[in-house]
RODO-2510 file (C-alpha; in nm, 4 decimals, decimal comma):
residues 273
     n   res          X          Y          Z
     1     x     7,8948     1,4102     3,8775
     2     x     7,9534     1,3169     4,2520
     3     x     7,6635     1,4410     4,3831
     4     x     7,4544     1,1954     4,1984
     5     x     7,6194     0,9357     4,4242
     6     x     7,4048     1,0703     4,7038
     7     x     7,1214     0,8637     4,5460
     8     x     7,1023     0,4678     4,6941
     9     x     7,0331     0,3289     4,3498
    10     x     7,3523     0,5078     4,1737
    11     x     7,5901     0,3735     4,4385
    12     x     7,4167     0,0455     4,4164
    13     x     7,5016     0,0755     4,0002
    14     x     7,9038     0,1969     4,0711
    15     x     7,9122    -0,1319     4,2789
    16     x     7,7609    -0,3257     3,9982
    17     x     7,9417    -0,2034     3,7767
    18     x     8,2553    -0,2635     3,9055
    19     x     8,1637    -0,6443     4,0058
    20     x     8,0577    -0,7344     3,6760
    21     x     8,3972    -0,5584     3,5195
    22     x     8,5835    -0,7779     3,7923
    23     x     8,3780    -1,1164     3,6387
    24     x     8,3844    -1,0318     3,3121
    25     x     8,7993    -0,9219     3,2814
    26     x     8,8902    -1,2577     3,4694
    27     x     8,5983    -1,5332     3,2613
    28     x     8,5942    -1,3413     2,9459
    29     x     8,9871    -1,3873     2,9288
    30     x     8,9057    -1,7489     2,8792
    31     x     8,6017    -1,6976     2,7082
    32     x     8,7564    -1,4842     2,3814
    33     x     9,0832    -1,7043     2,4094
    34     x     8,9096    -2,0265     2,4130
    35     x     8,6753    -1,8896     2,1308
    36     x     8,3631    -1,9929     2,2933
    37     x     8,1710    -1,6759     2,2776
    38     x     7,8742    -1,8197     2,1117
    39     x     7,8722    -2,1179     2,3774
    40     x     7,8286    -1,8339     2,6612
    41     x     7,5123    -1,6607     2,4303
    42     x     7,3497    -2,0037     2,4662
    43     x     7,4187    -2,0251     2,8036
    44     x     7,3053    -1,6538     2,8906
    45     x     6,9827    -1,7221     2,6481
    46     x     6,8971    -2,0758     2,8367
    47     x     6,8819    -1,8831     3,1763
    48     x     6,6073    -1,6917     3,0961
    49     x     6,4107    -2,0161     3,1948
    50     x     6,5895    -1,9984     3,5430
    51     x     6,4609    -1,6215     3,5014
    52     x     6,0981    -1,7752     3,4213
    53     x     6,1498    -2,0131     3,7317
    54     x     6,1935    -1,7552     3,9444
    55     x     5,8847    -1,5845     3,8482
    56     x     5,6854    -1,8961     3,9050
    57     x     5,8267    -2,0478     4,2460
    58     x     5,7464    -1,6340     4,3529
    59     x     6,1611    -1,6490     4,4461
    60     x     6,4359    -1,3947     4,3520
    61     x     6,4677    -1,4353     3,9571
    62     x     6,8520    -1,4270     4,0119
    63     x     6,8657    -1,6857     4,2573
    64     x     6,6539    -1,9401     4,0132
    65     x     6,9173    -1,8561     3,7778
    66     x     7,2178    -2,0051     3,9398
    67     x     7,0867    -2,3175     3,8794
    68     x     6,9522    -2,3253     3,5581
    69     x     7,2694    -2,1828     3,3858
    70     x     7,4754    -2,4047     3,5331
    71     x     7,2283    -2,7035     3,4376
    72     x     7,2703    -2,5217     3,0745
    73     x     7,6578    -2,5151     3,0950
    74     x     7,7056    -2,8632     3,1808
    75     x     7,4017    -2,9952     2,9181
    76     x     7,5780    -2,7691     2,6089
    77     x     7,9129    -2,9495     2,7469
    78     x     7,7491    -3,3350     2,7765
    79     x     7,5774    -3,2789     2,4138
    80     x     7,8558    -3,1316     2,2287
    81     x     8,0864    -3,3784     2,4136
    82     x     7,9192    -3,7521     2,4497
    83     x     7,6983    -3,7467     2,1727
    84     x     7,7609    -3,6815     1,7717
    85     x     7,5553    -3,3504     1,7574
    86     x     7,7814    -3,0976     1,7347
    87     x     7,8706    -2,7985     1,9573
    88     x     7,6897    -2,5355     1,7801
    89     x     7,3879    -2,7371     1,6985
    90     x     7,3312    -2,8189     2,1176
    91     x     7,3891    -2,4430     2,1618
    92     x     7,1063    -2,3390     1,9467
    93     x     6,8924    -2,6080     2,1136
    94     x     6,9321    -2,5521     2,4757
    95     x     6,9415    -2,1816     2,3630
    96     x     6,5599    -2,2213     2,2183
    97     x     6,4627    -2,4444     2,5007
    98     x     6,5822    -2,2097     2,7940
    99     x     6,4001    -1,9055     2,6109
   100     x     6,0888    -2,1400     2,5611
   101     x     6,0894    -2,2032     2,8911
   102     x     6,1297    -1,9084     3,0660
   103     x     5,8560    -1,7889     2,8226
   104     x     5,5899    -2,0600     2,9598
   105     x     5,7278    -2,0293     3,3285
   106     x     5,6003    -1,6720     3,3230
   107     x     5,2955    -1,7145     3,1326
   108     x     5,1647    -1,9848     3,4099
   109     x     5,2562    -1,7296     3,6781
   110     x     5,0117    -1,5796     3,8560
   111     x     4,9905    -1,2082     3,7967
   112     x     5,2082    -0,9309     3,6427
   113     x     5,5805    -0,9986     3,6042
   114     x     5,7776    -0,6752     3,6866
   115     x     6,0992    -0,5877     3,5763
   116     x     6,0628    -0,8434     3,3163
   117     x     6,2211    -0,6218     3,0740
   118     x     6,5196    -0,5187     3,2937
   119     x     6,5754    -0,9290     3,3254
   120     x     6,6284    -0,9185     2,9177
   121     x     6,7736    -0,6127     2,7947
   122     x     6,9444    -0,4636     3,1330
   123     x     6,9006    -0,2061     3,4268
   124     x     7,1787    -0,1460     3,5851
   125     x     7,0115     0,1401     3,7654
   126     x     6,7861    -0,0446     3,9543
   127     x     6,9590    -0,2958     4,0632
   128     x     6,8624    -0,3790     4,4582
   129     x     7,1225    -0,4758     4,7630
   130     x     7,0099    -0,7988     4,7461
   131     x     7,1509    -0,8641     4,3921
   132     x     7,4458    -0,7406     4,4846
   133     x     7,5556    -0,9345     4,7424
   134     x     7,4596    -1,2396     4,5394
   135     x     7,7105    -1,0678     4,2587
   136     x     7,9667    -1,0295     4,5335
   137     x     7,9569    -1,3843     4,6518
   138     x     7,9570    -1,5501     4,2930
   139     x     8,2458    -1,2990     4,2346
   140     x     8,4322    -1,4870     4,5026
   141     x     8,3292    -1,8039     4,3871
   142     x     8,4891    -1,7242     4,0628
   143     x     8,8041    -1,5632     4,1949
   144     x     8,8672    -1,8683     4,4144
   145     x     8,8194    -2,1248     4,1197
   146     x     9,0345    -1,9401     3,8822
   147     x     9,3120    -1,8461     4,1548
   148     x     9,2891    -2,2745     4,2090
   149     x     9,3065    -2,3818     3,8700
   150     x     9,4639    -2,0910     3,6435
   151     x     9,7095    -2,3212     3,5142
   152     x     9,4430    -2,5920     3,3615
   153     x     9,2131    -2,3085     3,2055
   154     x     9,4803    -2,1391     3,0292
   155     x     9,6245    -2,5051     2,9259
   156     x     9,2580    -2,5811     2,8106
   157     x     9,2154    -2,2344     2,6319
   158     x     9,5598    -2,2200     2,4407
   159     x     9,5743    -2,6654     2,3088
   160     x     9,2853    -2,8605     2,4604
   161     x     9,4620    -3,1672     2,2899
   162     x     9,7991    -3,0835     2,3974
   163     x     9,6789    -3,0620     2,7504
   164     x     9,5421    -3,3692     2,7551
   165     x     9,8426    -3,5717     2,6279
   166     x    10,0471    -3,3945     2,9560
   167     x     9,7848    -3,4902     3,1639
   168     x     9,5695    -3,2582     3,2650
   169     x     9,2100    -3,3447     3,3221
   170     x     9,0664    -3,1861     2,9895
   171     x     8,6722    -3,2484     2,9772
   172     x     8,6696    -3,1833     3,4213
   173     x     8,8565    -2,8079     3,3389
   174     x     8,5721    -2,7941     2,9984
   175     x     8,3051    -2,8636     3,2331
   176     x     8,3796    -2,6263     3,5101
   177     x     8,5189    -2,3472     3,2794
   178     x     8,1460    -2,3753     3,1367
   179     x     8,0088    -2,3372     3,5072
   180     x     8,2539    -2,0587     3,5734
   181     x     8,0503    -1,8326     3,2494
   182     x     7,7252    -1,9748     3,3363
   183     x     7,7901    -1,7810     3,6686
   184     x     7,9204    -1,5169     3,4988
   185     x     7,6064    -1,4919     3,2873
   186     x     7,3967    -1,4465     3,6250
   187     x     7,6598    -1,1688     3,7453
   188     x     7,5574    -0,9927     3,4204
   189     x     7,2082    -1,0517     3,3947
   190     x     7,0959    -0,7676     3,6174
   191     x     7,3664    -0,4875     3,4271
   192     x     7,3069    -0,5644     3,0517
   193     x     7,0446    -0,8613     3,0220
   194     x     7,0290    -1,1419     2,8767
   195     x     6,9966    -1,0150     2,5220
   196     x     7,3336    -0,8231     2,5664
   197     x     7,5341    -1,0325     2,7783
   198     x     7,7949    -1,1298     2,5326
   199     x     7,9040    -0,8030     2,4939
   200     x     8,0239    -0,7817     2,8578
   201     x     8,1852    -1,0964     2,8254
   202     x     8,4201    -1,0037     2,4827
   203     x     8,4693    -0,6388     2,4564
   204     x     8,6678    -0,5862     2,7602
   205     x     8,9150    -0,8437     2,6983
   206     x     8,8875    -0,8369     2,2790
   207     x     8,9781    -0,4496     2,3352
   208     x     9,2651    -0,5705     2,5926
   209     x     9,3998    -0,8088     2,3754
   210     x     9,5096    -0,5588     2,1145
   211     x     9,7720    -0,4664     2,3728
   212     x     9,9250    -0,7484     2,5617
   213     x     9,8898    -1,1246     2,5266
   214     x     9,9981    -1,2359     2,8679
   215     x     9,6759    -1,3831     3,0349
   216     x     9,7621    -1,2340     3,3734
   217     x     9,7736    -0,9035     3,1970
   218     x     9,4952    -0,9574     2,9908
   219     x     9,2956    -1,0238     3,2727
   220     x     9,3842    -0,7098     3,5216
   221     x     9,3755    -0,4782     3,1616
   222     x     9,0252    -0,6245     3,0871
   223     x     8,8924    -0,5620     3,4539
   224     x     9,0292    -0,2087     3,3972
   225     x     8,8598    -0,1440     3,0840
   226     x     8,5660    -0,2680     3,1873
   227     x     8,5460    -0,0611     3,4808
   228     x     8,5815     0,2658     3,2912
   229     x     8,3580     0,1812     3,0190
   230     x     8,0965     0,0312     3,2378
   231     x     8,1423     0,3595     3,4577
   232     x     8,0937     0,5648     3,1478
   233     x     7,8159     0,3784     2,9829
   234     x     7,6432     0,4330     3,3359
   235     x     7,7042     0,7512     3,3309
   236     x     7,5248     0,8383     2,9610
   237     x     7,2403     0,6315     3,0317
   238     x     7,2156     0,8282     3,3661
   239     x     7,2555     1,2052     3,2076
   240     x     7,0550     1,1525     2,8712
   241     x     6,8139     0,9084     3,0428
   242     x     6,8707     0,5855     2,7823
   243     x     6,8256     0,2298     2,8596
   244     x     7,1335     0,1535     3,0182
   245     x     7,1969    -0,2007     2,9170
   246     x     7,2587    -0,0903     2,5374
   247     x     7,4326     0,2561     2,6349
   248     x     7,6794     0,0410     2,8340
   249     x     7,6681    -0,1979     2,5311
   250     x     7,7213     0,0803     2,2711
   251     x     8,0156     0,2129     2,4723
   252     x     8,2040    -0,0847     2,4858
   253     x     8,1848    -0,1109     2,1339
   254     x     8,2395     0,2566     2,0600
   255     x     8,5754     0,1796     2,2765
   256     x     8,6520    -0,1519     2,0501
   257     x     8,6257     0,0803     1,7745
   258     x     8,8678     0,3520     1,8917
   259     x     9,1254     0,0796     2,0531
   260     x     9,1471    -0,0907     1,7142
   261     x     9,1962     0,2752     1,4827
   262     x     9,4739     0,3643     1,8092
   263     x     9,6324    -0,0015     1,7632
   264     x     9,6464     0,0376     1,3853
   265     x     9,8110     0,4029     1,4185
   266     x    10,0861     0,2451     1,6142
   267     x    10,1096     0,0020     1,4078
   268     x    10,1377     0,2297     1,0901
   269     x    10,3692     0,4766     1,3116
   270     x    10,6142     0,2056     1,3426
   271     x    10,6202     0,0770     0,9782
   272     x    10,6941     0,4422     0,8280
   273     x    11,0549     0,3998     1,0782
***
């Protein structure tokens, strides 16, 4: 297997691979403790306008993307928050929207859009230098904001309520914690997609979780397991030549699967003493 890292696009994956593990062990921590999975599917969905941007303005899709999930984040977070529809009635309408959108956006541009498909379901294979620095530098973005405020997201994710009483600034930690997975979303979009980006963001950590509960922990175990999964999902897609969005995808899961049966064993080992 190491000669195949010869090829430019295969050490342009490994790198990809590994960022995205790094993004998703750290945000999906909060993400799967904070039980807002289906809040980061909106946002992930809703950037496919930024996605249709792109297209149109003749820019880097990725780039147009920043923006628009973030804009998504914080409008999910102002709905759900200042008005009286509820959370998972502004996610499914900023998730239509953004889709919508991004559909029009690329119907009114002029010409073919390539790699259109890679933009929904995942390439991880062809992902340029170009992407990945962009990956890198949100990576540090999102490092540096979690390293800064650790304390107030894990406050936030454990007792939003209870956090506020001891003061801590509740709906400004909501707010940027949303930011922090709409970035995350645009780290991923490139690997698995839109269409599959919650998977990144859960499995990791939900298969992590099963074996420690201390978030520091949590977070380095879920970078870890990402990483090999990722690797190995990479890998498949690479050797059987499958879309490599859903081979990654149908790793992780294959992984949830055998972490839960190995959890239970232990589980059932320690009972029978």
């Amino acid at each position: 297997m190491i000669e195949i890292l010869q090829y430019e696009f295969m050490r342009n994956a490994l790198m990809a691979a590994i960022l995205v593990s790094v993004t998703c062990g750290i945000v999906g921590t909060y993400v799967v403790i904070k039980r807002i999975v289906f809040i980061s599917g909106g946002i992930s969905h809703a950037a496919f306008g930024g996605i249709g941007l792109g297209y149109l303005l003749g820019i880097n899709p990725i780039l147009a993307a920043i923006p628009f999930s973030i804009l998504a984040a914080l409008g999910i977070g102002t709905i759900s928050k200042k008005t009286k529809v509820s959370e998972d009635t502004a996610i499914g309408i900023l998730w239509t929207v953004g889709m919508a959108l991004g559909i029009i956006f690329i119907a009114l541009s002029p010409g073919y859009a390539p790699d259109l498909f890679s933009y929904l379901f995942g390439s991880i294979l062809t992902v340029p230098f170009f992407d990945l620095i962009i990956m890198l530098i949100l990576n540090m973005v999102i490092i540096l904001t979690v390293i800064l405020f650790h304390k107030e997201f894990s406050a936030i994710s454990f007792d939003e309520e209870f956090s506020e009483v001891i003061g801590v600034p509740t709906k400004i930690m909501y707010f940027l914690l949303l930011c922090l997975v709409a970035l995350s979303v645009v780290v991923l979009i490139r690997v698995v997609g839109v269409i599959l980006v919650i998977a990144l963001l859960t499995i990791p950590t939900a298969i992590s979780r099963q074996f420690t509960h201390h978030i520091k922990k949590l977070m380095v175990l879920s970078i870890f397991t990402g990483i090999i999964l990722t690797v190995t999902g990479l890998c498949f897609s690479y050797m059987f030549d499958l879309p490599s969005g859903a081979t990654i995808v149908l790793v992780l899961g294959t992984g949830f699967l055998l972490s839960s049966f190995l959890k239970k064993s232990q589980i059932l080992a320690k009972s029978d003493f």
